[in-house]
N, C-alpha and C positions, 0 to 999 in steps of 0.2 A: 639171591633173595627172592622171596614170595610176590609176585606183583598181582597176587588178587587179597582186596582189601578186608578189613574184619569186619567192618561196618554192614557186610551185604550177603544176605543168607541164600546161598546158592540152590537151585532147585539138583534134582540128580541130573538132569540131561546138563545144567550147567556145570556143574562139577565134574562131568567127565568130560566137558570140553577144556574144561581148564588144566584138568591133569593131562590131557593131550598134547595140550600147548605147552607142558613143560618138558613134555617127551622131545628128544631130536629127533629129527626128520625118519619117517619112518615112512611104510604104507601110506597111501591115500586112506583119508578115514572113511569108518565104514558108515553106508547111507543115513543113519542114527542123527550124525555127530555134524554130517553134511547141511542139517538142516536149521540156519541160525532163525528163524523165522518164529522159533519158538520161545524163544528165549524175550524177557521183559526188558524194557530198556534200560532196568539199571541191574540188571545182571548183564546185558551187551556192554553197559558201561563201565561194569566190573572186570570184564573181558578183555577191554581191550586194551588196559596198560600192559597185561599180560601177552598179548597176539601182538601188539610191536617190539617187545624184548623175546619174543617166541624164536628158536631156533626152529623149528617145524612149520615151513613154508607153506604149505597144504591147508592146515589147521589155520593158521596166520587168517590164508587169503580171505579165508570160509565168513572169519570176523570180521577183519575188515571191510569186505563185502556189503555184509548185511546193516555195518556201520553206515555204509556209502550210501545205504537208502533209507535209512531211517534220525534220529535224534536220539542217540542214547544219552541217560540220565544218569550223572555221578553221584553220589554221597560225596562228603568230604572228603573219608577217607579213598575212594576210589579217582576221587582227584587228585589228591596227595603222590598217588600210585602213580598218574596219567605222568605226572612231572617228575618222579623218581626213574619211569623207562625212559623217558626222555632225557633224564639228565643221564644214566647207566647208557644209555647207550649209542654216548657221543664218541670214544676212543674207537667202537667197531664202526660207526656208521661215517666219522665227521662230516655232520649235521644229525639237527634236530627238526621233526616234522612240529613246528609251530602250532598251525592249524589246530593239530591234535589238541594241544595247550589250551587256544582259546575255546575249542567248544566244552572242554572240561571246565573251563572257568565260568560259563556260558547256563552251562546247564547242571550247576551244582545245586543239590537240590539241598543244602543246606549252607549254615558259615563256611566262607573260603579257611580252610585250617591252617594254622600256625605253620610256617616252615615254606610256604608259595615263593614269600619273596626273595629267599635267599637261592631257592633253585630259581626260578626267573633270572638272577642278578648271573649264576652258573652258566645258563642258555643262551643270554646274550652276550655274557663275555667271550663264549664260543665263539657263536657268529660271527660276533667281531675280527677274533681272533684270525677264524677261518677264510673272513671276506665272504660269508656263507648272510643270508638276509638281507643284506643293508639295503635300505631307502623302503624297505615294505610295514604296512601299516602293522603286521603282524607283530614283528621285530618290536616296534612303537609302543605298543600296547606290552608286552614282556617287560621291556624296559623300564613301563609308568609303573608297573605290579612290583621289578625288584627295586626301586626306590631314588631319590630326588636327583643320586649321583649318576646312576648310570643313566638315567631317563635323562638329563640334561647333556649328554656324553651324544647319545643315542638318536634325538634329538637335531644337533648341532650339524648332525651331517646330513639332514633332508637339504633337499631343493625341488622347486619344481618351474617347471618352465610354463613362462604364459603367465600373465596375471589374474587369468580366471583359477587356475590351476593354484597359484600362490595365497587366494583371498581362503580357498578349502583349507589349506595347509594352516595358514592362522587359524581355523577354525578349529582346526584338529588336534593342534600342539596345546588348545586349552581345557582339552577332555579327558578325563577321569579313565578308569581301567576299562569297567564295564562300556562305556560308550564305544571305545577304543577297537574292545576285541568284539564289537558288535560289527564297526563298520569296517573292520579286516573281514570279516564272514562276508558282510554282501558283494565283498568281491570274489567270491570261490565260485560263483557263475564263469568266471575267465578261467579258471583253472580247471572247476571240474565239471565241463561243461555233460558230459556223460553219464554224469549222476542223475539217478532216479527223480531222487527226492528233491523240490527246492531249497534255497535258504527258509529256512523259519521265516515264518512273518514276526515274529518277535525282535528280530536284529533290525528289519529293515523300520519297522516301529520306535523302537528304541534310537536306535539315529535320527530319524525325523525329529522326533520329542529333543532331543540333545542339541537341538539350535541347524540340522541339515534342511529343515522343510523350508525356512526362509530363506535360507543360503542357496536353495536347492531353485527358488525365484526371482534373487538375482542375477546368479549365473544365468541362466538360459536369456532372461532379459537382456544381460552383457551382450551375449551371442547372438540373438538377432540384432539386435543397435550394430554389432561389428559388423555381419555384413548386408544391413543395410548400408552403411557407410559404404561398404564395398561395392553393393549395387549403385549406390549414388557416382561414384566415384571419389570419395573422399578421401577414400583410402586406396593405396596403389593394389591392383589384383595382381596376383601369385597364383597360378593354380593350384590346388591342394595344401595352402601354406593358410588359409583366414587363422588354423588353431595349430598350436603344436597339440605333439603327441599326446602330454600329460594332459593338457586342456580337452583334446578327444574323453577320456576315461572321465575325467569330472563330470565332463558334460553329461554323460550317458550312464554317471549314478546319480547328478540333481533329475535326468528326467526319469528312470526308475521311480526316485523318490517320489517326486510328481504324479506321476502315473499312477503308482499305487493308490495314493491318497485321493486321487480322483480328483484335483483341485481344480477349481471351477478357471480358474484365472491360466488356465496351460492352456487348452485347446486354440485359442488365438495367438498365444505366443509361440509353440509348438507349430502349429501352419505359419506362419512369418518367418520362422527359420528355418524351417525345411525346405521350401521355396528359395530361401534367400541364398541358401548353404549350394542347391543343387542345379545351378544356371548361372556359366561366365557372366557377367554383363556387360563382357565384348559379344556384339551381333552374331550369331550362327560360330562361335566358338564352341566347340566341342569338348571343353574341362571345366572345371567346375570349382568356386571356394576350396572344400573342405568333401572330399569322397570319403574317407576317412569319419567322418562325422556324421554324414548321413548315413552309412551304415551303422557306427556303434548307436542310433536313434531309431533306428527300425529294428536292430535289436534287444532295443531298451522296451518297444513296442512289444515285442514280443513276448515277453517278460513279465508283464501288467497290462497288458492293451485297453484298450477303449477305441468304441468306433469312430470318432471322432478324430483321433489318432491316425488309425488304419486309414480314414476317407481322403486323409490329408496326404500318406503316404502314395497312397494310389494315384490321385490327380498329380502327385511332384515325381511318380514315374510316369509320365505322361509326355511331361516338359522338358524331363532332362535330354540333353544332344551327347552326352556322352557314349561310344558305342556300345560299351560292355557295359555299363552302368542299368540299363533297364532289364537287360537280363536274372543279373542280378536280383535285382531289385523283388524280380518275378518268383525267382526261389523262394527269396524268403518274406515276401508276404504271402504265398500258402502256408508258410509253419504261422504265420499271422493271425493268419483268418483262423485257423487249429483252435490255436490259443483262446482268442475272441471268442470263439463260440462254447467254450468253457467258462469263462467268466459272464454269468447270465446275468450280474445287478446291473451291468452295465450294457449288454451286447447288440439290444437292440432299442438304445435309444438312439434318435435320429434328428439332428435343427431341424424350425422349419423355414431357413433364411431368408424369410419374410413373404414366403407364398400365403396366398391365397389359396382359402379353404378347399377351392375348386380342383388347385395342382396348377397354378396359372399365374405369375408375377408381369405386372406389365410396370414400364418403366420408361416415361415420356424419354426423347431424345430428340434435342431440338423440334421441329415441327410435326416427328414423326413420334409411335410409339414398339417399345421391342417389346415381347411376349414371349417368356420363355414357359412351355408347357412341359408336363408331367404327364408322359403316357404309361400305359403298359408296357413299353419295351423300352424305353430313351424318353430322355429331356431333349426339346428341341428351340433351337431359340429363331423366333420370326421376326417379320417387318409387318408394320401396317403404316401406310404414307396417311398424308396430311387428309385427304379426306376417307380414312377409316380404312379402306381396303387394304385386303393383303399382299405383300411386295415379293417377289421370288426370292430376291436376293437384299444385303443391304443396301436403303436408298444412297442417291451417290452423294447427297449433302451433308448426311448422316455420316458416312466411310471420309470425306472431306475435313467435316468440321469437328468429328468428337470419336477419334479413332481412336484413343484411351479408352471413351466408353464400351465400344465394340466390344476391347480389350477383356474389358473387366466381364462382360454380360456374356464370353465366349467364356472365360474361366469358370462365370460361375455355373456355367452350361456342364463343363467337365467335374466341377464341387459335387453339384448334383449328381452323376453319373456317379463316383465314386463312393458316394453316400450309398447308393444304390444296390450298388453292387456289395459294400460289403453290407449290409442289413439281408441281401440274398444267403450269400457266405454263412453269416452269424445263423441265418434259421435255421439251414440248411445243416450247418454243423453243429447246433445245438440238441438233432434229434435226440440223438443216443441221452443228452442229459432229465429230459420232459419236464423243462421248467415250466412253472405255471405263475398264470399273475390273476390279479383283479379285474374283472368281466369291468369296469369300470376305467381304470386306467387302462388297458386292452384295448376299449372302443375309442376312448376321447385318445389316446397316445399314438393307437398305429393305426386302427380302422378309419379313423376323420383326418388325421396327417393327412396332413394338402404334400408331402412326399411317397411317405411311407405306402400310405393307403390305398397306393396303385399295385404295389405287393402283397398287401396283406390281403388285398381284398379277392385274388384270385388265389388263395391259399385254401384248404379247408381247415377248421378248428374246433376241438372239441371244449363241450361246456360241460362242469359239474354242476348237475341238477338238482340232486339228489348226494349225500355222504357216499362216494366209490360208483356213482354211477353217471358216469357222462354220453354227453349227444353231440353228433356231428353236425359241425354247420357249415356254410359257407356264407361269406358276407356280400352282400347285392343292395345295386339301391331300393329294392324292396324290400330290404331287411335279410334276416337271418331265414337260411335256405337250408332244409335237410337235404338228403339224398334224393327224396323224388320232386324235389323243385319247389316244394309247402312252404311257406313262411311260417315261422313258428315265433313265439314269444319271446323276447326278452328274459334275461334271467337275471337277480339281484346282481347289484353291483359290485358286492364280493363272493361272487362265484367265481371259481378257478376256470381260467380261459390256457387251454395249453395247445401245442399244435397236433394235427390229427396225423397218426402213422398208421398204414393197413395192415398194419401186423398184430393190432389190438381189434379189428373187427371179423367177422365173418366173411365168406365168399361171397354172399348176397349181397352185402354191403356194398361193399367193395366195387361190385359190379354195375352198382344204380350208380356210384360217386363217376365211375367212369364214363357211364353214359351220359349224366348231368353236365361232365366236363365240356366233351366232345359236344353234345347238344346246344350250350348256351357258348360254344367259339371261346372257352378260356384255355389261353395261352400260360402254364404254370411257370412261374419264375423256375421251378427245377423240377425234377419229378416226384409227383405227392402221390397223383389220383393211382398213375402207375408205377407206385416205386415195385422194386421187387421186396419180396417178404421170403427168407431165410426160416426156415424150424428145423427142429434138432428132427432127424432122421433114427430109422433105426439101427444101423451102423453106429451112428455118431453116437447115442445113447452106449451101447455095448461097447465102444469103444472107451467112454469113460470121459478120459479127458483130455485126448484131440482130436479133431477130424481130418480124415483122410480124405476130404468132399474136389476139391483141387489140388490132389496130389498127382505127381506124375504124368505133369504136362510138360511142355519143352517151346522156350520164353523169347523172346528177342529180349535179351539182359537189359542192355543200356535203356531199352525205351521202358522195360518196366521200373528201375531202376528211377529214372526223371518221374513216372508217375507213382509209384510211393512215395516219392517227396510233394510231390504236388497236390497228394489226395492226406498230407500231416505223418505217416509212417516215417520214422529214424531207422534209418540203417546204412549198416558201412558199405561198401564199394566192395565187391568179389572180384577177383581177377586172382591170375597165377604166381601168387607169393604166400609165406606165412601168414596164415591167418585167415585167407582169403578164399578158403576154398568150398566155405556157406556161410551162412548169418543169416541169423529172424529176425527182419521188416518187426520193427512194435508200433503200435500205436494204442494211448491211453485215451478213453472215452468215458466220459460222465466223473471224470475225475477217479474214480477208485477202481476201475476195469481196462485189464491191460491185453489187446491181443498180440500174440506175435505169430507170422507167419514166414516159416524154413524154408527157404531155398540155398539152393547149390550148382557151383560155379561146375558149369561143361565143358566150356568152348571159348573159346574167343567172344564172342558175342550172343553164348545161349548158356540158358539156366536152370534148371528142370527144379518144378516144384516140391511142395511137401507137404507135412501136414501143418494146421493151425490149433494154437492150444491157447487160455487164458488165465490169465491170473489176477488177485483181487487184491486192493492195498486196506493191510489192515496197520493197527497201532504197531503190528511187528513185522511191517515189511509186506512185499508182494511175497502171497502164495498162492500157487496155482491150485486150481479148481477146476473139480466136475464140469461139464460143458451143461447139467443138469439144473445148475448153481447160477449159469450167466444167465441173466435177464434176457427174455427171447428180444427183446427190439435191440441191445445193445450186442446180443451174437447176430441178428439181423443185419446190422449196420455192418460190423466187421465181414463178414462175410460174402456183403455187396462188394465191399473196397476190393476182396482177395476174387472175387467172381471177375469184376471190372481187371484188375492187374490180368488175369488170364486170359481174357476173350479177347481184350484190345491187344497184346502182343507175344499171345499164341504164333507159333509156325506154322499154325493152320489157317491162322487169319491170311496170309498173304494171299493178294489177289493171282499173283500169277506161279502158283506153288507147283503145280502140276507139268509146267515145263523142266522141273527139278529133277527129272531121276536121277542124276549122278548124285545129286545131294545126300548127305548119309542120314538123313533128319526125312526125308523124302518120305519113308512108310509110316513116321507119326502122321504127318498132315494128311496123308491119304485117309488113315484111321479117325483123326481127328476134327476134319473138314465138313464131316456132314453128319454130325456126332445126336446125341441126345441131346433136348433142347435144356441148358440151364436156365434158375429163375431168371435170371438176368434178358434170354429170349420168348422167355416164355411170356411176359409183360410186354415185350413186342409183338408178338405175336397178337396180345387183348390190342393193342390199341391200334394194330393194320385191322383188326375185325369192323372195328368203330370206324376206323378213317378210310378204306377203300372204298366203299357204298357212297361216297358221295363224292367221288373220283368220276373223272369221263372214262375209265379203265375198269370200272368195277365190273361190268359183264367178260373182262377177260381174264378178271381173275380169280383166283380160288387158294385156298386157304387148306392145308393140309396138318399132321400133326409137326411135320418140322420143314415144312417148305410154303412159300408163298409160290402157287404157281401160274404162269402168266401163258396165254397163248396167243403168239405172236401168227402174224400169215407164213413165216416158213416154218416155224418151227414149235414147241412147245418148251417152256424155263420151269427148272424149277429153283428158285434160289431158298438160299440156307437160310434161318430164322436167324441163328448163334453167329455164322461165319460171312454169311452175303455171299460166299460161295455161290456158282449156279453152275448146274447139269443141264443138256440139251435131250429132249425127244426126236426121235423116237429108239436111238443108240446110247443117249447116256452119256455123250460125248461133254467134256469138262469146256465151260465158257471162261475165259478170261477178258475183263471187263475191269480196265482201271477208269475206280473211282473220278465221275464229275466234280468240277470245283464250284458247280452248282447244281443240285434239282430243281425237279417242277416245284410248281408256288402251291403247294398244297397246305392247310391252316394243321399243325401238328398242337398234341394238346400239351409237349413237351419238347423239347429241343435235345435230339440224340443222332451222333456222328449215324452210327449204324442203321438207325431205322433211318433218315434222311438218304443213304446210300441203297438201299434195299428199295425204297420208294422210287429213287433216280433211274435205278438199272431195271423195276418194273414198268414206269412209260417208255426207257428207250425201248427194250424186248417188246410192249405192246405193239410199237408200232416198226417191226422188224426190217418190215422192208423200204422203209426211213432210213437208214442207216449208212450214213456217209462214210465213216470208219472203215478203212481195207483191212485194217486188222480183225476187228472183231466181224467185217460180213465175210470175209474170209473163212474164218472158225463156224461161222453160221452153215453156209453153204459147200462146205467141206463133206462130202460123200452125200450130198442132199442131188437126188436125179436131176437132170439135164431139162428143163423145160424146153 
């Protein structure tokens, strides 16, 4: 039989995908027929009762695929269809892909048609039959659609364990179809966690509306009271046992729910449990409630986040004693912070837990008073004794008599810090989006935050002045500061206040912001004044639509590997098995731009580069696009990430490479070590220009197009700008120079591994003949004449 509907007027390209799909397996189709990207979503959803009865694997996949990232829209009749291949093709497959079911129920774009319920009553008598579905919401929902008998049938055999877990299930046994195969969808995050696209915000809506958002505020309320109880000791401790399993999933779809909705009344309860869940309250025990729980909640974070959320998660990896559990924890609040910084209604709002306007809470404690301040780099909490002065440490009547309070005033030392740091996160990750707010809400929200405003205020930001025409500021307490130091006016209170990126101004510009930096001693939460700025080249134009700009490097795998995850990029594991012999690092920015960057598996532990290419989400799925097409600041961004993955663990980066010749990797790093400056050094390069001249070093050094060169009394350096690499004069001779665990105390106008390292190995080399080290005065004074 025919499984594409009558109801849906096929375009050509879809009709010859359809007769494809009736063909049996034959050739891979030709590029044409490859491309489902084209097709409308209710011709995809014409398609696809046809590509799951498809004997043409190929063709199948093509649909499916393009299913898996987008929402395809049914007609009746191509719902009809959706449940006719499902039911046809129970004797070859035994089973039925449900799922399929409900999002055809889901997204019928008209009446569900005569004839559902008797195949629904078909489907599940299957499952039944086959011991295939049971206890899944999916199965639930079939069952309520084929009718009173077999729903009560279907029904009869839920359980769930845990009374949080059992309170959902009464809630759920009292919902209608559509509610039903709403809240089977919000759980395809656990199943198909690989998929593109989210759930629709319509399913997780529709549940809320159907009686989950209350249910969704008992529950977690349950859950802290439980282990509060548990921290009391009320209740006997079990490590890892406060919830069963089912109680785990509930949990971590009441705080989805939550979270989406933004509900004012989470953020306190949400911190009370996550605290409570992630700390025995037996002394210095090293297990925890419920491990189980605090992870399905940091990835319920993830999911919907808010920074209130994240600040909580960070200070509760703080405290935990469990050993593997902060690591953890560390993964995946970078896909955290990812997330955060795409959802801009919320990302950078920040409490202000009762500071003073100044950045300053002080808080009597017996005859003393504690002060915890808000600097530019940290919260710090102090003492002042009974007659006003400042105490080193806390006074000993205070640590005596009110060592709860300590307690609480060191916590909220680490509340603050958390807060902190993700409000950095959130800006920092929300470039690529350029959200913009009210010059009004902007200053009273984050410039005057007695928290915030020690961040914001060393940032620069730009203002619309003018319709398309904005000016850079920076904020100071004398106001609003251009690039050359001016105060300038005030702008209405609904002018758009966004954050400033160098990739929208000139070189000029650029160059005064940097010198304003360095000149007035600000320290950037991350790098602004000097980020690197990425443009398409003319290669990468001619090339079309990827670049070849970091291809054909050779990687320490695993460490680049940890930092694609750490910098929001998805990608699998390479190693020597099926499958595993490349894959493109993606990551999605400003929500609709997707880059992905190719590498492939060499060695045991190296990976050699490839090119980067990008793609756009439209209503018909990601298609890749011209590199001419991506917005220069969001190809900017990606292309820092993929510059950062290769400079940090390059083969050439290794400090002591040159001892390598048997290495077979040995003539990259030679080639590679003292290379052309990428942007990434070339912005080091601007800011050793600014920061050596007010060094005790600056008369012995010199500044070249790719070396910073130092001359020491034996000898003359010249080190890498890219690699920190150094060469010796007056032969050339290769220095080897592992990295200090500290440099000199020089005021940087950014915080960078690499230039901190380039600066450390510049005062030791200054002062050459300082050098205690056998190894490295050895390497010095090697073939240097005989004094």
């Amino acid at each position: 039989m025919s499984y594409i509907a009558d109801d849906v007027a096929l375009s050509p390209l879809a009709a010859r995908m359809a007769a494809e799909l009736a063909r049996a397996q034959g050739p891979y189709p030709e590029p044409e027929l490859r491309d489902a990207s084209r097709l409308t979503d209710e011709e995809l959803g014409a398609l696809l009762p046809a590509a799951y009865a498809a004997a043409n694997l190929s063709m199948r996949w093509i649909v499916e695929g393009a299913a898996g990232e987008r929402q395809p829209r049914f007609t009746p009749g191509a719902c009809l269809k959706m449940f006719d291949a499902l039911v046809d093709g129970l004797p070859r497959r035994r089973w039925a892909d449900l799922d399929e079911g409900v999002g055809a129920l889901l997204r019928c774009t008209g009446p569900w048609p005569d004839g559902l319920a008797e195949r629904a009553a078909t489907l599940v008598r299957a499952m039944l039959e086959l011991g295939r579905e049971l206890g899944t919401h999916r199965l639930l929902a079939m069952a309520r659609l084929a009718g009173p008998e077999t729903y009560a049938e279907v029904a009869a055999g839920f359980a769930a364990d845990g009374e949080i877990a059992r309170a959902e299930l009464d809630l759920l046994l009292s919902w209608e179809v559509r509610d039903l195969a709403a809240f089977s969808e919000i759980g395809a995050y656990r199943r198909h966690r690989s998929v593109a696209m989210p759930v629709p915000p319509e399913a997780w809506d529709r549940v809320a509306d159907a009686g989950y958002a209350e249910f969704a505020r008992r529950a977690l309320a349950e859950a802290a009271a439980r282990v509060a109880a548990i921290q009391a000791g009320e209740v006997p401790y079990r490590a890892d046992k406060a919830f069963t399993s089912d109680e785990v999933e509930t949990l971590g779809r009441a705080a989805r729910t939550a979270l989406r909705r933004d509900e004012p009344w989470l953020p306190d309860l949400l911190d009370r449990l996550l605290h409570g869940v992630a700390v025995a309250p037996e002394q210095n025990a090293r297990t925890l409630p419920s491990q189980a729980l605090l992870f399905e909640i940091t990835r319920a974070v993830e999911t919907f986040p808010t920074p209130e959320a994240v600040a909580s998660l960070r200070a509760v990896r703080r405290t935990v004693r469990h050993k593997g559990v902060p690591k953890q924890l560390d993964r995946m609040l970078k896909r955290v912070d990812a997330a955060l910084a795409e959802r801009t209604e919320v990302a950078l709002r920040m409490p202000d837990l009762g500071f003073a306007a100044d950045g300053t809470l002080r808080t009597p404690v017996g005859d003393c008073t504690a002060v915890v301040t808000v600097g530019e780099e940290d919260a710090v909490l102090g003492w002042h004794g009974p007659d006003g002065r400042p105490r080193r440490s806390v006074p000993a009547p205070v640590r005596r008599e009110h060592g709860d309070t300590v307690k609480e005033l060191r916590n909220l030392v680490k509340q603050v810090r958390a807060h902190l740091t993700t409000l950095v996160r959130a800006l920092e990750g929300g470039f690529p989006v350029e959200a913009a707010q009210p010059y009004g809400r902007w200053r009273d929200g984050l410039v005057r935050h007695p928290l915030a405003g020690t961040t914001v205020r060393r940032l620069i930001w730009e203002i619309e002045v003018e319709p398309g025409l904005w000016r850079a500021v920076l904020p100071s307490g004398d106001g609003l500061l251009d690039s050359s130091g001016a105060v300038v006016a005030e702008p209405d209170e609904d002018a758009a206040v966004r954050l400033w990126h160098p990739i929208r101004s000139g070189a000029g510009e650029i160059a005064r912001w940097r010198d304003l930096i360095v000149e007035r001693g600000v320290r950037q939460p991350f790098k602004q004044a000097f980020r690197e700025v990425y443009r398409l080249t003319p290669a990468e134009q001619e090339a079309g639509t990827h670049s070849e700009r970091f291809a054909a490097h050779l990687v320490h795998y695993r460490q680049m590997f940890a930092l694609l995850r750490a910098r929001g990029w998805r990608s699998d594991l390479l190693g020597p098995w099926d499958g595993g012999s490349e894959d493109e690092a993606e990551r999605v920015l400003a929500g609709e731009w997707r880059a992905a960057f190719r590498h492939i598996h060499v060695d045991e532990d190296v990976a050699s580069t490839d090119r980067v290419r990008f793609a756009r989400r439209t209503d018909a799925g990601w298609r890749n696009v011209p590199l001419a097409e991506v917005p220069p600041l969001v190809f900017s961004e990606a292309m820092r990430d993929v510059d950062l993955f290769v400079g940090v663990t390059s083969l050439a980066a290794d400090p002591d490479w040159a001892r390598r010749r048997e290495d077979p990797y040995w003539e990259y790093r030679l080639g590679n070590a003292f290379g052309e400056l990428t942007p990434s050094a070339e912005a080091r390069r601007e800011a050793l220009a600014r920061i050596l001249p007010r060094t005790r070093i600056a008369d012995r050094c010199e500044l070249t197009d790719r070396f910073l060169v130092v001359r020491g009394d034996l000898r003359t350096y010249r080190i890498h700008l890219g690699s920190a690499n150094i060469l010796m004069d007056p032969d050339g001779a290769y220095l080897c120079v592992v990295p200090a665990r500290s440099g000199p105390a020089v005021h940087l106008p950014f915080q960078e591994d690499r230039l901190s390292l380039i600066l450390s190995k510049a005062f030791l080399l200054a002062a050459d003949t300082e050098i205690t080290d056998e190894s490295i005065r050895g390497q010095i004074t090697l073939g240097l004449p005989v004094a």
